[in-house]
N, C-alpha and C positions, 0 to 999 in steps of 0.2 A: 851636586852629585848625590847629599842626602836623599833630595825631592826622587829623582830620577832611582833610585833602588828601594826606594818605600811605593812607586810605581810598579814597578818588575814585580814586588814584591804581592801586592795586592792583585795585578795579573795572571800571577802565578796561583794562591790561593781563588781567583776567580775560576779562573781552569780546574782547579780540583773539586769545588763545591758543586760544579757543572760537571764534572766526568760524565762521559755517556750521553750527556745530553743532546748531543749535535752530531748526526750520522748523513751525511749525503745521501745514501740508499734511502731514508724515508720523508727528504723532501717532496710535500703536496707538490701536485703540479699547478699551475697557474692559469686559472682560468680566464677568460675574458672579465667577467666582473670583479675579481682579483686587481686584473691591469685598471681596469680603467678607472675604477677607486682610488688606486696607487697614483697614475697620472693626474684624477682633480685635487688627489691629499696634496699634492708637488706645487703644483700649480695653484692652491688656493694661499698656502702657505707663503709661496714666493708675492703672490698678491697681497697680504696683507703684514706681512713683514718684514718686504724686499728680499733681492737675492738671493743674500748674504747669507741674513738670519733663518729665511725661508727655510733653506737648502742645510743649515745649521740643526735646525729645528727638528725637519722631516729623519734627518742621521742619529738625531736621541731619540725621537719616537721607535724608529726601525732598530737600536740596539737595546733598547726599552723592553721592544713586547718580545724579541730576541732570549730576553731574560726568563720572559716568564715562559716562551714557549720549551726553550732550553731542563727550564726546574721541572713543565711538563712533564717532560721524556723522562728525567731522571726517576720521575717517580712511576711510570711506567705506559704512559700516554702517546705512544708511536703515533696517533695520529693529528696531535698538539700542532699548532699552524697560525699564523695572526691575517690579520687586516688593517690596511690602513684606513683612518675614515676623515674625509677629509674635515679639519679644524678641529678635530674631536681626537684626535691622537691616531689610535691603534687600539685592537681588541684581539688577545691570544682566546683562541679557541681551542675544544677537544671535546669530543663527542658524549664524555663523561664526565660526572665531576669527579674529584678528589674522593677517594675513601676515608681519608682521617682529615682530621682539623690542622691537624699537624703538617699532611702533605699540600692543602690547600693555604695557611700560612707561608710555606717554602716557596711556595708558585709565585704569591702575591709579591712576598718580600723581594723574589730574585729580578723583577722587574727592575725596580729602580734599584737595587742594590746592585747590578751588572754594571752597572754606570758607573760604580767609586772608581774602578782602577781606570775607566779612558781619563774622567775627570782630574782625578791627578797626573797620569800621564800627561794630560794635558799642560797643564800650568807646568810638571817639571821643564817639559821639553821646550814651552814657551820662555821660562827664565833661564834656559841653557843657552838659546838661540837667539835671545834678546837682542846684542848686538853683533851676530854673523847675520840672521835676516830676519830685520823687524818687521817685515812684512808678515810671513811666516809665524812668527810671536804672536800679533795679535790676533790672528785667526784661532791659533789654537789658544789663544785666552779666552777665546769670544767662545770659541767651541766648549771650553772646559765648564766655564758662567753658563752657557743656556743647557748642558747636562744637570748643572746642579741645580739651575732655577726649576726644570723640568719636574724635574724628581723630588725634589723639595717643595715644591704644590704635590707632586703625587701623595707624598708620604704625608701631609697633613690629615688630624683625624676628621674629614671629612667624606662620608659615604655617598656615592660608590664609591670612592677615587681608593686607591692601593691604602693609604693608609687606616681610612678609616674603615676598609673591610679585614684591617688584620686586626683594630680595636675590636670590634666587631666580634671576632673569632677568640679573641681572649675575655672578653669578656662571658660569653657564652662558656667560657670553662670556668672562670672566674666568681662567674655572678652571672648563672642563667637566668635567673628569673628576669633580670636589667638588658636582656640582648635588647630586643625589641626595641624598648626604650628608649634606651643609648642610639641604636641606630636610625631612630627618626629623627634623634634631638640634634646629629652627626649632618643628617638631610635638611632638617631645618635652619642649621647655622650655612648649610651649604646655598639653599634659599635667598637670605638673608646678605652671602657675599654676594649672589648673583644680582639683589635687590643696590649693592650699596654703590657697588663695581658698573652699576648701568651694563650688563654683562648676558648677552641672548646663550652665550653657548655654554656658561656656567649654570645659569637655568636648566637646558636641555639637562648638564651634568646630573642636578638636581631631581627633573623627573627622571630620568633614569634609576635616581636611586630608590625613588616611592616604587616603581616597578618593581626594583629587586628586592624589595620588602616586603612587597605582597607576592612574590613569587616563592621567596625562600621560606614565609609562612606555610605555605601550601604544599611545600616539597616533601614527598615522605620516606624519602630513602636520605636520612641527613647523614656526611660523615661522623666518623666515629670523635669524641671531643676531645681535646687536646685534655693532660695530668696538669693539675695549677702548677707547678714546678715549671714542666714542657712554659706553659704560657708567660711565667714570669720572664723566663730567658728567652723568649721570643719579644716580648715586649719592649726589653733590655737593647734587643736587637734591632728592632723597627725605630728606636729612641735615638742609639750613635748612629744610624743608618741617615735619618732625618738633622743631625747634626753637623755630620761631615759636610752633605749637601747647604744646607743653608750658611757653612761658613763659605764655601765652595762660591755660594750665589752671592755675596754679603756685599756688592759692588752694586748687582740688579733691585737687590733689596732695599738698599740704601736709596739710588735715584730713584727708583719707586715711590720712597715713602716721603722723598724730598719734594717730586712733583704733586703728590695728595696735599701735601702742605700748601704748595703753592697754587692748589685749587681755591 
């Protein structure tokens, strides 16, 4: 019963941190290259990690970028919108970027941070239902495990991916002179997974990040930078955020690093 009201609980606080953010009157409309992205993400997904997990998968990616499109809006981005791409996640869009480092932190974090309360929702309602229908249990265990594995690679400081763009953003408040730095040495350990992992789509991650590195050099309208204060407790925040999730995953993590052994 604990499990299940420290869910409501976290649901509830997810709902307030998002106020505003989600209006039917300014859902984008759907274009054709919308659907038909969304249809190979579905379907590439389902092809390379069965049904199950596919269709698993594709429902944390879509409350994922949910997250960040939702912190969008809050911050005042009426035309905030995502994409799926297929084996590559999902990408929130909006015509402009963030004003502050601060409102661009929020965006980033709310992605995988939207995730804590289904995740535990998840596992509550699987050890409630355990033995009325175990069927039912294990989906939403399996559901609860690939939101946190999801999210817990996102949140790693690894650039682009969410976490190591909010290193990134604190550091810049922290220690500008080190942004730069930090963020290639962020891309090059991301290289490096891509290199150890025998991994093509961790690569692409990888170039993508050298892109946004020489993109955000170049930018001359940069947000306004977060107070080190602001940044420490946003740090604070990215840190239990990345915690919860990898106890969350601590099953995928485990036979993960059981089968590298047994490489």
């Amino acid at each position: 019963m604990l499990e299940l009201v420290v869910a409501v609980a976290l649901c509830v606080a997810t709902a307030k941190a998002l106020r505003g953010g989600w209006a039917l009157a300014q859902l984008p409309k759907l274009d054709s290259k919308v659907l038909f992205l969304a249809v190979i993400s579905i379907v590439a997904a389902v092809l390379v990690f069965g049904p199950v997990f596919g269709v698993l998968i594709i429902i944390a990616v879509i409350i994922h970028e949910l997250g960040h499109v939702m912190a969008y809006r809050v911050c005042g981005h009426d035309d905030a919108r995502f994409r799926l791409i297929p084996l590559l996640g999902g990408v929130a869009i909006s015509n402009r970027g963030p004003k502050t480092q601060t409102d661009d932190f929020f965006i980033t974090l709310m992605g995988p941070a939207i995730g804590l309360a289904p995740m535990v929702l998840a596992f509550a309602l699987s050890y409630v239902l355990s033995d009325v229908a175990p069927v039912v249990a294990v989906l939403l265990s399996a559901f609860g495990m690939t939101v946190a594995a999801l999210n817990a690679f996102n949140l790693l400081p690894l650039y682009p991916l969410d976490g190591g763009r909010m290193i990134r953003l604190a550091t810049s408040s922290l220690w500008p002179a080190a942004e730069l730095f930090v963020a290639g040495g962020m891309v090059a350990l991301l290289v490096l997974l891509a290199v150890v992992m025998k991994s093509l789509i961790i690569g692409l991650i990888a170039l993508m990040g050298f892109q946004s590195i020489r993109a955000e050099a170049q930018r001359r309208n940069k947000p306004q930078p977060m107070k080190k204060a602001t940044a420490l407790v946003a740090l604070a925040a990215h840190i239990f955020t990345l915690a919860a999730f990898i106890l969350g995953a601590l099953p995928i993590i485990t036979a993960w690093g059981s089968s590298i052994r047994l490489l």
